[in-house]
C-alpha positions in Angstrom: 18.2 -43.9 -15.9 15.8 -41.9 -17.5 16.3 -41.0 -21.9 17.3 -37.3 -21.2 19.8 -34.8 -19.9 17.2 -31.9 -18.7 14.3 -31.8 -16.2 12.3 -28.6 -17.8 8.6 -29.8 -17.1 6.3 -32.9 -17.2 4.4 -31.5 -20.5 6.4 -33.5 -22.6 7.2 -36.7 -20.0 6.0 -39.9 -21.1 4.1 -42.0 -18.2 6.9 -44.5 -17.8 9.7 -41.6 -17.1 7.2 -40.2 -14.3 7.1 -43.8 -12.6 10.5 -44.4 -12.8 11.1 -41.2 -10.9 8.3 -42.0 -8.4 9.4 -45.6 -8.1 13.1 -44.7 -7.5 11.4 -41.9 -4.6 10.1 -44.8 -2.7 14.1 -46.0 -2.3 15.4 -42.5 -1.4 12.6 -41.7 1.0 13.7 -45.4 2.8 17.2 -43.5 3.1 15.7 -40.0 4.3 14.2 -42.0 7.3 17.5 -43.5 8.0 18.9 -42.3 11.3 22.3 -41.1 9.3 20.9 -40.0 5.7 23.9 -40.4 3.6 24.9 -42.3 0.5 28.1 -42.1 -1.6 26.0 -42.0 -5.3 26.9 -38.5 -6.2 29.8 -38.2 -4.2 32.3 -35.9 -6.6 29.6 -34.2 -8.1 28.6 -30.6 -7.8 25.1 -29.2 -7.7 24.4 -25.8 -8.3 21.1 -24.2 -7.0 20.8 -21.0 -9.5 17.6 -18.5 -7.7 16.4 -15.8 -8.9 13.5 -15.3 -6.6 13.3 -16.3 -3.0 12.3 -19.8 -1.9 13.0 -21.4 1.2 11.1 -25.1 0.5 12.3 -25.8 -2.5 15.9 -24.4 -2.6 16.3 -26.0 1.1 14.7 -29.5 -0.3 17.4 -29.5 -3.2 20.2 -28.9 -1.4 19.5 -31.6 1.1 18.6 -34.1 -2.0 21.7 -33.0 -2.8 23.9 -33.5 0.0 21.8 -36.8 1.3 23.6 -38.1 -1.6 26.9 -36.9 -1.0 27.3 -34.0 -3.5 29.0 -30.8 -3.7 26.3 -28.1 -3.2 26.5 -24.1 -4.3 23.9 -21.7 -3.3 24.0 -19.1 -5.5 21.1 -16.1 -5.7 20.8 -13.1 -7.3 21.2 -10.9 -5.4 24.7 -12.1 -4.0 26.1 -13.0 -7.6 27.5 -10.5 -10.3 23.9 -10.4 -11.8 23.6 -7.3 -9.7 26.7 -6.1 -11.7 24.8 -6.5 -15.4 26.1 -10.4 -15.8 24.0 -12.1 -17.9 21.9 -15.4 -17.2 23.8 -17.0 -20.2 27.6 -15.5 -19.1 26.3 -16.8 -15.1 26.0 -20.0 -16.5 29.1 -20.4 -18.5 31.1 -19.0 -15.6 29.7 -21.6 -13.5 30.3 -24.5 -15.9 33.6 -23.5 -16.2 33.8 -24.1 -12.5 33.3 -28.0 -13.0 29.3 -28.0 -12.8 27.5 -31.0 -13.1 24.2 -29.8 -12.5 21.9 -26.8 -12.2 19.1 -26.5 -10.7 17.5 -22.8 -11.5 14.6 -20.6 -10.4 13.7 -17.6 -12.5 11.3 -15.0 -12.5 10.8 -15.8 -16.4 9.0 -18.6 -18.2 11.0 -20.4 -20.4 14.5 -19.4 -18.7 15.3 -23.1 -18.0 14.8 -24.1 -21.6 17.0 -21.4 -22.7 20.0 -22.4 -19.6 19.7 -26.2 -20.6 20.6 -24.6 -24.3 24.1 -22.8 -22.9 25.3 -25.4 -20.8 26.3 -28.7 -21.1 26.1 -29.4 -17.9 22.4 -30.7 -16.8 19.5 -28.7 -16.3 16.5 -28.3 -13.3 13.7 -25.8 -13.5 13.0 -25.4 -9.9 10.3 -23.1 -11.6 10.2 -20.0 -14.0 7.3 -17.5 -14.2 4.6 -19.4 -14.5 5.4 -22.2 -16.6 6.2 -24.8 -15.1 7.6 -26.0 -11.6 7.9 -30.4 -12.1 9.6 -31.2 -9.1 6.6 -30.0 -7.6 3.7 -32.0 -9.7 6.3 -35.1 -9.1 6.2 -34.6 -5.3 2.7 -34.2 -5.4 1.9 -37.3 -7.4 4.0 -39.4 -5.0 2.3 -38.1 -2.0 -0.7 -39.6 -3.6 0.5 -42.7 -5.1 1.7 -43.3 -1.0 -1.7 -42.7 0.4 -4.0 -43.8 -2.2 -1.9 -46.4 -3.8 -2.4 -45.3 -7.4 -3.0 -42.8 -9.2 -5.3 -43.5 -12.2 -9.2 -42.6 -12.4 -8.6 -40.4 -8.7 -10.4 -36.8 -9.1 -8.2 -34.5 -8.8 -9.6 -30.8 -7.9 -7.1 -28.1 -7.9 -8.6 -25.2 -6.8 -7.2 -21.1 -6.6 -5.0 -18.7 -8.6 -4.4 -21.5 -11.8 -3.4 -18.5 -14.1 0.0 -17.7 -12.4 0.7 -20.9 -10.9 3.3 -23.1 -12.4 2.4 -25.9 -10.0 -1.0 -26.1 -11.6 0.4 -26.5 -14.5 3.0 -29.5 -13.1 -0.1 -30.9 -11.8 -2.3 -30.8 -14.6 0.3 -32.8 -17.2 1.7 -34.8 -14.5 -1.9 -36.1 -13.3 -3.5 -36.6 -16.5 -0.5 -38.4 -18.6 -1.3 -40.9 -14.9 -4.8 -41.4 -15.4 -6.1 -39.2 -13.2 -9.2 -37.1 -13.6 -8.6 -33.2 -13.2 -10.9 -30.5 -12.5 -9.6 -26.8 -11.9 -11.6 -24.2 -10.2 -11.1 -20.5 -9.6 -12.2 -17.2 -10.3 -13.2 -16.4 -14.0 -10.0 -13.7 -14.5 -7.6 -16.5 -12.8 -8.1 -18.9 -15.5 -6.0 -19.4 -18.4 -8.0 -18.8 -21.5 -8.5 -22.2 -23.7 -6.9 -24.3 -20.4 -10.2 -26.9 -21.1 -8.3 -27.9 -24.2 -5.3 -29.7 -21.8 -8.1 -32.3 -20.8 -9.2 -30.7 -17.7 -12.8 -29.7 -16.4 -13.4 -25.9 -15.8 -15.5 -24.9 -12.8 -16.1 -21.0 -11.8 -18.1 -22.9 -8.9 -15.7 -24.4 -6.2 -18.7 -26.6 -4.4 -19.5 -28.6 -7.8 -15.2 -28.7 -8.3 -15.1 -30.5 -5.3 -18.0 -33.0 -5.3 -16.4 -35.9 -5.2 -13.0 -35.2 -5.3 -10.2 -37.8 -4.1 -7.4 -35.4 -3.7 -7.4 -31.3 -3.2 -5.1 -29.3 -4.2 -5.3 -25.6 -3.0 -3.0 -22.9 -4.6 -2.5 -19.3 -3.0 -3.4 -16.3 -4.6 0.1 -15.2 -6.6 0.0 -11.4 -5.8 3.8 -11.0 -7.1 3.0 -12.6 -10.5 -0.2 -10.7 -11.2 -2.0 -7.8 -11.6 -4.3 -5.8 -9.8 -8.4 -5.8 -9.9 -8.2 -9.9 -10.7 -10.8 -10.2 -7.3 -12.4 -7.7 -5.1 -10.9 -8.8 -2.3 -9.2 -11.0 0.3 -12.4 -11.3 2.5 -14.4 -11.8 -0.8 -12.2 -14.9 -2.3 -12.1 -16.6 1.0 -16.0 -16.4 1.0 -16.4 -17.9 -2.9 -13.2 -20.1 -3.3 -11.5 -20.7 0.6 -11.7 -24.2 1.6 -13.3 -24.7 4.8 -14.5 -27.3 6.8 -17.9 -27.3 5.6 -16.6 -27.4 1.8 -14.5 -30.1 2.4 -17.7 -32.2 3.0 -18.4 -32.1 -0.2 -15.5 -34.2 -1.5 -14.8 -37.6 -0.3 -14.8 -38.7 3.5 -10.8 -39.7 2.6 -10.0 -37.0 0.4 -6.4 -36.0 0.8 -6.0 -32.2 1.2 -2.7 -30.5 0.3 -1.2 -27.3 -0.5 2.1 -26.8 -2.1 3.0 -23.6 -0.2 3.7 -21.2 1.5 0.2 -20.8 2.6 -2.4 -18.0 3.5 -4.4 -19.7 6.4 -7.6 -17.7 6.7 -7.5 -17.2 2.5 -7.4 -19.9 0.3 -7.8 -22.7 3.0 -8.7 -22.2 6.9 -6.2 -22.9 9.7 -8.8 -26.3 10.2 -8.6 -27.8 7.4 -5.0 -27.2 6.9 -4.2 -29.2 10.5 -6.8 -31.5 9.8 -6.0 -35.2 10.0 -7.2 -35.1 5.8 -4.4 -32.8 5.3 -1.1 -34.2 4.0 1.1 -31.2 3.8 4.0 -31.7 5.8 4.4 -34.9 4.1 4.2 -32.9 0.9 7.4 -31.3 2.6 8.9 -34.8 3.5 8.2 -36.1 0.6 9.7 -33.5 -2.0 13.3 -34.0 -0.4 13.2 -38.0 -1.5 11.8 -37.1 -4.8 14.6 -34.7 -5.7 17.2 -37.4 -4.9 15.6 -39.7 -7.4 15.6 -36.6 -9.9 19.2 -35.9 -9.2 20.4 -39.5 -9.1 18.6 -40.4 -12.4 19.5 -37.4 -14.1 23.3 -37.3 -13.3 23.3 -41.0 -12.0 26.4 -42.6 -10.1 26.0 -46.0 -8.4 23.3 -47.6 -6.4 21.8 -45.6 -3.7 
């Protein structure tokens, strides 16, 4: 088990907490590939899956964590719940604990909302992202799609090009990769980079072909038009030109470089419809591989037997 109650990002993970959880994914990816994918380790439990804003990959990829191990799951968004009616996030919660919650896992439009939920509730705690903090089931998937193809993860280059301003997976990724070993280089236009981001450890490029020299593993972000404001590029046409990854860009990293994307994507955008069905690309098992690391998540958080 891992030394805490709350998965609120992987800022403040220590190295061996982020390979236990990708060590105990290799076990619960054994039991996704299983022709019946069920285990009793959480069986009397109930998992809550608390959204705010739409997702279909990562609410979906919970609640089949969940139920591969034999919990109780709720679905619960906002737009069906009394939140509509003025309820609070902090009265939501309570009601829901009352309710015999074990655990939630929560989306939110707002950075920080998970650290505040994990503060009301006893019961444990998942960001499944807020604003653009953090999302770390994400950067853990990630990292264990590259750990399985590359076999480790220290000294890689990673280059994680796009909208790093607004995206809480960059962020995921950035801690996540460097407390591994990794090298990490982000890359995107000058008004879509955080202001003092170099001070995390990471290279800065405004210059996606040097970003990607040499890069073992890229990671391409889409543009977050619902996070940010308007005049941030000229235009669609214009950001595919400077920062799209296409074929011929994708030279310039290494012949095994591992291409991913942790969706939904903008083929034509941020990466061409190529490279994203290219043999280099390893997005579906992104997909695959998110559903075995939230079982180790939810098994080490709220625990409950061998799987």
């Amino acid at each position: 088990m891992i030394n805490r109650k709350n998965l609120i990002g992987l800022q403040h993970f220590d190295p061996p907490e982020i390979e236990l959880i990708l060590d105990t994914a290799v076990a619960m990816k054994e039991i996704v590939s299983r022709p019946i994918r069920k285990v009793p380790t959480l069986r009397g439990r109930t998992v809550m899956n608390l959204f705010y804003e739409p997702s279909t990959r990562t609410r979906t990829s919970f609640e089949l964590a969940a139920k591969f191990l034999n919990a109780d799951v709720i679905n619960i968004s906002s737009s069906a719940s009394s939140v509509v009616k003025g309820e609070s996030l902090k009265d939501t919660v309570r009601t829901l604990e009352a309710m015999g919650t074990d655990i939630v896992i929560i989306r939110h439009p707002m950075a920080g909302a998970a650290n505040l939920l994990a503060g009301w509730t006893g019961a444990a705690v998942i960001n499944a992202g807020d604003g653009a903090h953090e999302h770390p089931t994400q950067g853990l998937l990630d990292m264990f799609t590259v750990r399985e193809k590359k076999g480790a993860l220290e000294g890689l280059k990673i280059a994680i090009i796009g909208d790093i301003l607004h995206s809480r997976v960059a962020r995921s990724d950035i801690w996540g990769f460097l407390k591994m070993g990794a090298r990490v280089s982000v890359c995107g236009p000058a008004t879509m980079l955080p202001i003092g981001i170099e001070r995390t450890g990471v290279d800065v490029y405004c210059n996606v072909d040097k970003a990607l020299e040499d890069a073992d593993v890229i990671i391409m972000l889409r543009i977050q038009l619902e996070r940010q404001k308007a005049g941030l590029f000229p235009s669609l046409r214009e950001y595919a030109r400077l920062f799209g990854l296409n074929r011929e860009r994708l030279s310039l990293a290494k012949k095994d470089a591992l291409v991913m994307h942790p969706g939904p994507m903008n083929k034509g955008v941020e990466i061409s419809g190529e490279v994203a069905d290219s043999l280099q690309s390893v997005i579906n098992e992104q997909v695959t591989n998110g559903v075995a690391v939230r079982m180790a998540v939810l098994y080490l958080l709220i625990g409950g037997g061998d799987a």
